[in-house]
Backbone as CSV, one residue per row, in Angstrom:
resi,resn,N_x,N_y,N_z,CA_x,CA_y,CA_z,C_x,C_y,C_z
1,UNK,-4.936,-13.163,-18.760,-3.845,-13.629,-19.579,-2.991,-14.627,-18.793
2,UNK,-2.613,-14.192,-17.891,-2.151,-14.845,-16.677,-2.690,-16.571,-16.627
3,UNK,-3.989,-16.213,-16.318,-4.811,-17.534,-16.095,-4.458,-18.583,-17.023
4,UNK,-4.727,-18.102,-18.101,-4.988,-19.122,-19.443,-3.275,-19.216,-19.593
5,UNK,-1.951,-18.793,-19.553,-1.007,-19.070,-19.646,-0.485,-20.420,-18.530
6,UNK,-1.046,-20.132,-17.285,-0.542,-21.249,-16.420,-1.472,-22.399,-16.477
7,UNK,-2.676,-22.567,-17.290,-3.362,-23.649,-17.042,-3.275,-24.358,-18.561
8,UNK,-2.551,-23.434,-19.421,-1.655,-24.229,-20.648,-0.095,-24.728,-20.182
9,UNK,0.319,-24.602,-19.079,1.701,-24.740,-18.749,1.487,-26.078,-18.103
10,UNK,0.002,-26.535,-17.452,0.413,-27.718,-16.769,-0.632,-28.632,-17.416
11,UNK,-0.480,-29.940,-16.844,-1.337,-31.343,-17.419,-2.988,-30.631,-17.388
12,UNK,-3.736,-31.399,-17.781,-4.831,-30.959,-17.899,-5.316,-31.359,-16.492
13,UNK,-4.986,-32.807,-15.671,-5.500,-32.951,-14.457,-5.110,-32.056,-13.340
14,UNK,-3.806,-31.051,-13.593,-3.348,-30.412,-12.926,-3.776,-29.159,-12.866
15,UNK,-4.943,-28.512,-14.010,-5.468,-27.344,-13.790,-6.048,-26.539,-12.850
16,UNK,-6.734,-27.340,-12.088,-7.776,-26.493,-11.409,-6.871,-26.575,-9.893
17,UNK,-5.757,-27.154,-9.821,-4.572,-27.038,-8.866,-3.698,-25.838,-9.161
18,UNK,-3.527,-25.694,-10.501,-2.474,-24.359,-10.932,-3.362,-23.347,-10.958
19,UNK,-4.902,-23.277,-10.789,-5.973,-21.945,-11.341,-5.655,-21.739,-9.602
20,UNK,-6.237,-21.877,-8.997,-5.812,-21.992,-7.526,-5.014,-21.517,-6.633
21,UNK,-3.972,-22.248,-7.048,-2.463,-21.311,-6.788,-2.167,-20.448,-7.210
22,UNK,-2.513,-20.231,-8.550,-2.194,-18.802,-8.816,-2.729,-17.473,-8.248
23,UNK,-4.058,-17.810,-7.606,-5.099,-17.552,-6.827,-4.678,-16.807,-5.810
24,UNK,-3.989,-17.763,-5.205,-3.365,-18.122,-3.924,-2.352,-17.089,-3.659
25,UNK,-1.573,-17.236,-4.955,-0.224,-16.533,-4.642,-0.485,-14.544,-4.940
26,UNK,-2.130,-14.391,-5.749,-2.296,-13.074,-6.041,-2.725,-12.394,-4.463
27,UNK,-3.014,-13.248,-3.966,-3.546,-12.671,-2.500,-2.689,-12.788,-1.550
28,UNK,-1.563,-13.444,-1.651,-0.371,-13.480,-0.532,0.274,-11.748,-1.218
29,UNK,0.139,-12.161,-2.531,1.033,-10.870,-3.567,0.402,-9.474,-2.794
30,UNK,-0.944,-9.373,-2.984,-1.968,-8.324,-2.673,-1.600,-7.640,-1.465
31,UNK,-1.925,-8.942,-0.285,-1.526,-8.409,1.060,-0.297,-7.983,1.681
32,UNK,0.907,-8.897,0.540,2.229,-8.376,1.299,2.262,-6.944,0.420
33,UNK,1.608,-6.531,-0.489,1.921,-4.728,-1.140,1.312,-4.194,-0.466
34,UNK,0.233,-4.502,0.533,-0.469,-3.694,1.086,-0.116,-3.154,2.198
35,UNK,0.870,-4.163,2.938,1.846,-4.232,4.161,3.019,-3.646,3.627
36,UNK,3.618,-3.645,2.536,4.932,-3.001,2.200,4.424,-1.680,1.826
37,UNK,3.370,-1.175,1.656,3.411,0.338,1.111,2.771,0.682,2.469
38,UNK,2.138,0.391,3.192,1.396,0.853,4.393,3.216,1.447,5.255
39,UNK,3.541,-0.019,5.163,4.839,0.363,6.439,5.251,2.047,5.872
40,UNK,6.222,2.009,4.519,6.455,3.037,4.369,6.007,4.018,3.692
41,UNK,4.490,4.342,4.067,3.594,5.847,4.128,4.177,6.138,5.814
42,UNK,4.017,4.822,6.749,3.775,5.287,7.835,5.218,5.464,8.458
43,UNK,6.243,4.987,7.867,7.529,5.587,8.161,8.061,7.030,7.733
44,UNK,7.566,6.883,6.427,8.206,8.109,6.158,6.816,9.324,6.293
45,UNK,5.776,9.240,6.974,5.352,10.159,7.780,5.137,10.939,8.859
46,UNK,5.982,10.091,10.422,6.285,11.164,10.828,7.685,12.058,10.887
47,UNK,9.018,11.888,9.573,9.997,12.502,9.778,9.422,13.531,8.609
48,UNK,8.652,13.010,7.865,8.372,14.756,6.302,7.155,15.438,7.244
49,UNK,6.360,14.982,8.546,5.615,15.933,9.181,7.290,16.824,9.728
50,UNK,7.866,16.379,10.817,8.703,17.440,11.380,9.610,18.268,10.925
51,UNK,9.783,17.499,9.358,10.557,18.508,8.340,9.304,19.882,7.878
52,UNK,8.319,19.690,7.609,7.269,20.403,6.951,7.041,21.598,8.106
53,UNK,6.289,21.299,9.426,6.010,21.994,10.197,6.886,22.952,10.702
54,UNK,6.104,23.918,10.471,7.059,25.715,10.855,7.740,25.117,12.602
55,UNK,8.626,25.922,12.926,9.374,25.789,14.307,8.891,26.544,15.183
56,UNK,7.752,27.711,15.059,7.377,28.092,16.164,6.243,27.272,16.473
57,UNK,5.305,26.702,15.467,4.458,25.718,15.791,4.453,24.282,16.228
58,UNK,5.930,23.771,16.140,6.105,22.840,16.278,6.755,22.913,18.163
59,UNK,7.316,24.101,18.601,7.683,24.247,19.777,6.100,24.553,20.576
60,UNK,5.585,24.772,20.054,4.115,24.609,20.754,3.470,23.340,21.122
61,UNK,3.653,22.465,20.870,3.329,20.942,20.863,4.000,20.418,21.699
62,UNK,3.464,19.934,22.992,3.523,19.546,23.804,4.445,17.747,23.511
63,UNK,5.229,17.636,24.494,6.290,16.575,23.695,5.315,15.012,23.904
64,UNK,3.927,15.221,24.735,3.380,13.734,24.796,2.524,14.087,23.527
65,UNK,2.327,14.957,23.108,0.951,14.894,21.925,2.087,14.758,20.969
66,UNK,2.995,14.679,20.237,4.215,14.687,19.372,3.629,13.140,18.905
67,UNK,3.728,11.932,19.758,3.613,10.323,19.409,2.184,10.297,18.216
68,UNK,1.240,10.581,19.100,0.415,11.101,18.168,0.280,11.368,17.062
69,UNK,0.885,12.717,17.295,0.682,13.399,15.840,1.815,12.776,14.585
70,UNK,2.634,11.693,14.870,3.467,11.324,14.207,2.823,9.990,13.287
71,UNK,1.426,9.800,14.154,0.389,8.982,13.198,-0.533,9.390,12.359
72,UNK,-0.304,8.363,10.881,-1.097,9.725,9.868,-2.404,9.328,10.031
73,UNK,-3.003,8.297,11.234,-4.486,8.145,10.905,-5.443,9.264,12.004
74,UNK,-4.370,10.003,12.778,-5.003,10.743,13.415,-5.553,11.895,13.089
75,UNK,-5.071,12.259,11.410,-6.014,13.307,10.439,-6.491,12.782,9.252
76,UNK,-6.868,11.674,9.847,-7.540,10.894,8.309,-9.410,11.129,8.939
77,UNK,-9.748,10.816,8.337,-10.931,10.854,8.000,-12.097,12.682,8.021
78,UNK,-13.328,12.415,8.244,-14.302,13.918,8.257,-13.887,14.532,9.492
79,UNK,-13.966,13.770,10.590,-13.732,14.560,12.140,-12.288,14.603,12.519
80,UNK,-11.215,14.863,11.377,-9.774,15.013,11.616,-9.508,16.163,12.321
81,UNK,-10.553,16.882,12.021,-10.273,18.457,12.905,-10.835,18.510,13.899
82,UNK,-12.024,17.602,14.367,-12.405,17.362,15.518,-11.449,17.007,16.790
83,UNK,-10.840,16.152,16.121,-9.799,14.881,16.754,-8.431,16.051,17.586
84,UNK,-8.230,17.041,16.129,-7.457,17.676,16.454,-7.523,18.448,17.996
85,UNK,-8.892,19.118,17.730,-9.111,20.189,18.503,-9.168,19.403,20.190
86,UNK,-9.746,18.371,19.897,-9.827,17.592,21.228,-8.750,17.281,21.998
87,UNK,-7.809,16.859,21.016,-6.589,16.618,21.483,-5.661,17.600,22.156
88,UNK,-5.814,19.069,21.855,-5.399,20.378,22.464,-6.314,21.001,22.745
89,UNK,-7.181,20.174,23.488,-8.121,21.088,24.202,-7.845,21.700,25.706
90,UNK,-6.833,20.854,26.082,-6.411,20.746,27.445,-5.285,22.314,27.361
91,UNK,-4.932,22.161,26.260,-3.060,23.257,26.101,-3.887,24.701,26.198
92,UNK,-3.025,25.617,26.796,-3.082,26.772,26.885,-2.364,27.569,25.497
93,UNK,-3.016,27.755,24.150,-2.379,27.995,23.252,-3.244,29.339,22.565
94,UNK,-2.505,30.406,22.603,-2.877,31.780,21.667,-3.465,31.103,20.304
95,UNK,-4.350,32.069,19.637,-4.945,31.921,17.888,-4.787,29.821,17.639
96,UNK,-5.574,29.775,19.081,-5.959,27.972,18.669,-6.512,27.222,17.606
97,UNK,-7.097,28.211,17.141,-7.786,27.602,15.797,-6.385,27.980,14.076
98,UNK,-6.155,28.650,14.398,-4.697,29.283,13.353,-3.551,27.821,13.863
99,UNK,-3.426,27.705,14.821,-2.582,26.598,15.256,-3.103,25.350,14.581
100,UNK,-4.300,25.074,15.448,-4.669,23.912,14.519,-4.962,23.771,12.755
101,UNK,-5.267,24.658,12.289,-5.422,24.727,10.976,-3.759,24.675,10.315
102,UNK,-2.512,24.761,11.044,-1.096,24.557,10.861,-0.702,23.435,10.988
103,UNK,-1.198,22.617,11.641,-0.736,21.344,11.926,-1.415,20.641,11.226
104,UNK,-2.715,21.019,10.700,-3.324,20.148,10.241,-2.737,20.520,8.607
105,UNK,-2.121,21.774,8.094,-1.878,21.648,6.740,-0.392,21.157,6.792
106,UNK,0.082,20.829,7.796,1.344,20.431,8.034,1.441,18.534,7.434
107,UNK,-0.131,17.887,8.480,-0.148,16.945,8.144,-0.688,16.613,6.690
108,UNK,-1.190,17.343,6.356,-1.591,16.930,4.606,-0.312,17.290,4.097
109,UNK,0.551,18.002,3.933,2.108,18.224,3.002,2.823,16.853,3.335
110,UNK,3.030,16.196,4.941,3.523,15.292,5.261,2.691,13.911,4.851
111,UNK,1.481,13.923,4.316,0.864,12.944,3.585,1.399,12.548,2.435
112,UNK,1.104,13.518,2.210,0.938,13.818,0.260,3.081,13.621,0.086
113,UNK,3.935,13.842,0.936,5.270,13.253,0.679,5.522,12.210,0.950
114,UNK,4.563,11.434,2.012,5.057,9.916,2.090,4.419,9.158,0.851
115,UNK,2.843,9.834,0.411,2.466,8.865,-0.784,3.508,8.789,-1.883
116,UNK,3.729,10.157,-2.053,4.975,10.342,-3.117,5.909,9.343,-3.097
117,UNK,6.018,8.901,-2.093,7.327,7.541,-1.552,6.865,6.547,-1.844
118,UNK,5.580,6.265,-1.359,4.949,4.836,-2.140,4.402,4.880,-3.609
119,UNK,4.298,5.905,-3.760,4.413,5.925,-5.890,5.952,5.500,-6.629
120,UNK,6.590,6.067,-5.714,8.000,5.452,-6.261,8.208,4.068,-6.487
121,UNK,8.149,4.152,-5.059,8.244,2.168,-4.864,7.936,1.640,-5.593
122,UNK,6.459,2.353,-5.765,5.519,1.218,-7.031,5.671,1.325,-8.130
123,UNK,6.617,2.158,-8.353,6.782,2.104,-10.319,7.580,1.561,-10.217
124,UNK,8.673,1.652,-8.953,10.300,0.659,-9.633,9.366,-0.981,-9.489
125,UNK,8.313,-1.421,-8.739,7.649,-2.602,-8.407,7.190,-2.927,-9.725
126,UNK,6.556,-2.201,-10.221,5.810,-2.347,-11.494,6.773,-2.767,-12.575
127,UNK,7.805,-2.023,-12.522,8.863,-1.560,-13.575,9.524,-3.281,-13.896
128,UNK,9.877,-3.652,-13.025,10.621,-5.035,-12.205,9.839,-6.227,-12.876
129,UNK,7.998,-5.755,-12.610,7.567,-6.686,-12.787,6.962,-7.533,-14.469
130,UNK,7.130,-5.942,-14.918,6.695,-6.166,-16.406,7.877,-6.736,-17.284
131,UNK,9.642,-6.460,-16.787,10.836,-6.714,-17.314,10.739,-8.198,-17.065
132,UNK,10.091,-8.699,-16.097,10.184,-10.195,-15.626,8.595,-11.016,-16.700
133,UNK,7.833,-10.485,-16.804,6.985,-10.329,-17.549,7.337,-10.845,-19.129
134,UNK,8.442,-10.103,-20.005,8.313,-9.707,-20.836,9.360,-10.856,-21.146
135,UNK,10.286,-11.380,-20.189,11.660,-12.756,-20.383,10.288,-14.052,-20.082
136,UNK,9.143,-14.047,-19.403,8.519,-15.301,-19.566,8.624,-16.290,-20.528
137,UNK,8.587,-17.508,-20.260,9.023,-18.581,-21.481,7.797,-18.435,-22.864
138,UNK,7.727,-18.204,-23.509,6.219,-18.343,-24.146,6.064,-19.995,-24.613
139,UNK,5.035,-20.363,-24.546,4.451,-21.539,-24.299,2.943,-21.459,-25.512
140,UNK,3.241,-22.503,-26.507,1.893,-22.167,-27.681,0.508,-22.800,-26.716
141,UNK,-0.233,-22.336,-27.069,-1.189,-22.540,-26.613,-1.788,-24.469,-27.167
142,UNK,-2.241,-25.396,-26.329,-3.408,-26.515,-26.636,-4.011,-25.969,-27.666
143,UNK,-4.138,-27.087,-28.629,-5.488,-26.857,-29.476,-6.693,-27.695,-28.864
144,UNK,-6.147,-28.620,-28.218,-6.812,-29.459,-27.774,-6.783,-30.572,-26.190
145,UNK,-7.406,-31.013,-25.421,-7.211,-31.352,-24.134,-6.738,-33.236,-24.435
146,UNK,-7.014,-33.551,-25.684,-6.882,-35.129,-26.123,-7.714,-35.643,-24.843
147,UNK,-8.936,-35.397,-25.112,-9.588,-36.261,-23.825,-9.194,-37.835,-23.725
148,UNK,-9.626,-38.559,-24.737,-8.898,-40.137,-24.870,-7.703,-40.256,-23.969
149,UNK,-6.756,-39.529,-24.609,-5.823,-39.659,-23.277,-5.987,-39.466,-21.871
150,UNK,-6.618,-38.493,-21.564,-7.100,-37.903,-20.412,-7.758,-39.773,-19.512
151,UNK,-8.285,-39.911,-19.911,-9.297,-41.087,-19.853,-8.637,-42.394,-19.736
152,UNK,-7.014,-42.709,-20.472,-6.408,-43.287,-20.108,-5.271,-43.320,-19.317
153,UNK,-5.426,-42.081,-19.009,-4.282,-41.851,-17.713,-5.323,-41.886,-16.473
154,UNK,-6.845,-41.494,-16.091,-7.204,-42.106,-14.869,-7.568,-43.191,-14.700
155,UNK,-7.836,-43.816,-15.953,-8.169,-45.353,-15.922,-6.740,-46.193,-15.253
C-alpha cells in the first residue's frame, strides 16, 4: 500500500528514486527497532533478574560470575545449562544442580519481564504509527502516466 502511495506522490521520472528510498528508509526503520528493543530487553534484564532471584541464592553467587549472569545471552540457547554448570564448576556449592536449576528459572522470569517491556514499547510504537498513518494526505490515484508528456519532458 505503502509502495503504490509514494510512487503516485511523485513524477513518473521520479519513481524508481521514491521505490528505493522508501526501501531505504524500511531498513534504516528495521535496524534502528532492532537496536531499540535489543538495548532495552538487555537493560531491563539484569535489574528484573536481581529482583526475581531468591536472596539465599543470589548470596551464593560469587560477585565476578554476577557480570555474567546479568547477560541474557548466557541462557539463551540448547547448552544454557551447560554454560551454566561450567561456569560454577569451579564454586564450592551444596544441592548444585537445585542451585543451578534456580538461577536458571530465575533467568527465564527475568526474560520473559524484559520482553514484557519490549511489547510495551511496541504497541505505544505501533499505536503512534498507525495515528500518523491514518492523518496521511490522501492523494487519488493516476489513471494514467501521459506518456506523450513523459517523452516531452526528456526530449
Amino acid at each position: 500500500v505503502f509502495s503504490v502511495s509514494v510512487q503516485n506522490a511523485v513524477k513518473h521520472q521520479l519513481v524508481g528514486t521514491a521505490t528505493s528510498t522508501l526501501q531505504l528508509m524500511r531498513t534504516v526503520g528495521g535496524s534502528l527497532g532492532v537496536a531499540l528493543f535489543g538495548s532495552i530487553l538487555a537493560n531491563q534484564f539484569g535489574p528484573s533478574f536481581r529482583q526475581v532471584i531468591s536472596p539465599e541464592v543470589f548470596s551464593k553467587i560469587p560477585q565476578t560470575m554476577l557480570s555474567r549472569l546479568n547477560n541474557p545471552q548466557t541462557f539463551l540457547g540448547a547448552e544454557s545449562f551447560d554454560q551454566l554448570e561450567s561456569l560454577f564448576s569451579h564454586e564450592n556449592i551444596v544441592n548444585k544442580m537445585e542451585f543451578l536449576g534456580s538461577v536458571q528459572q530465575a533467568a527465564k522470569i527475568a526474560l520473559s519481564n524484559s520482553l514484557h517491556q519490549v511489547f510495551i514499547v511496541a504497541t505505544g510504537i505501533i499505536f503512534l504509527a498507525t495515528m500518523l498513518t491514518l492523518f496521511l494526505r490522501e492523494i487519488p490515484l493516476r489513471e494514467t502516466n501521459h506518456p506523450e508528456e513523459v517523452m516531452k519532458e526528456i526530449l
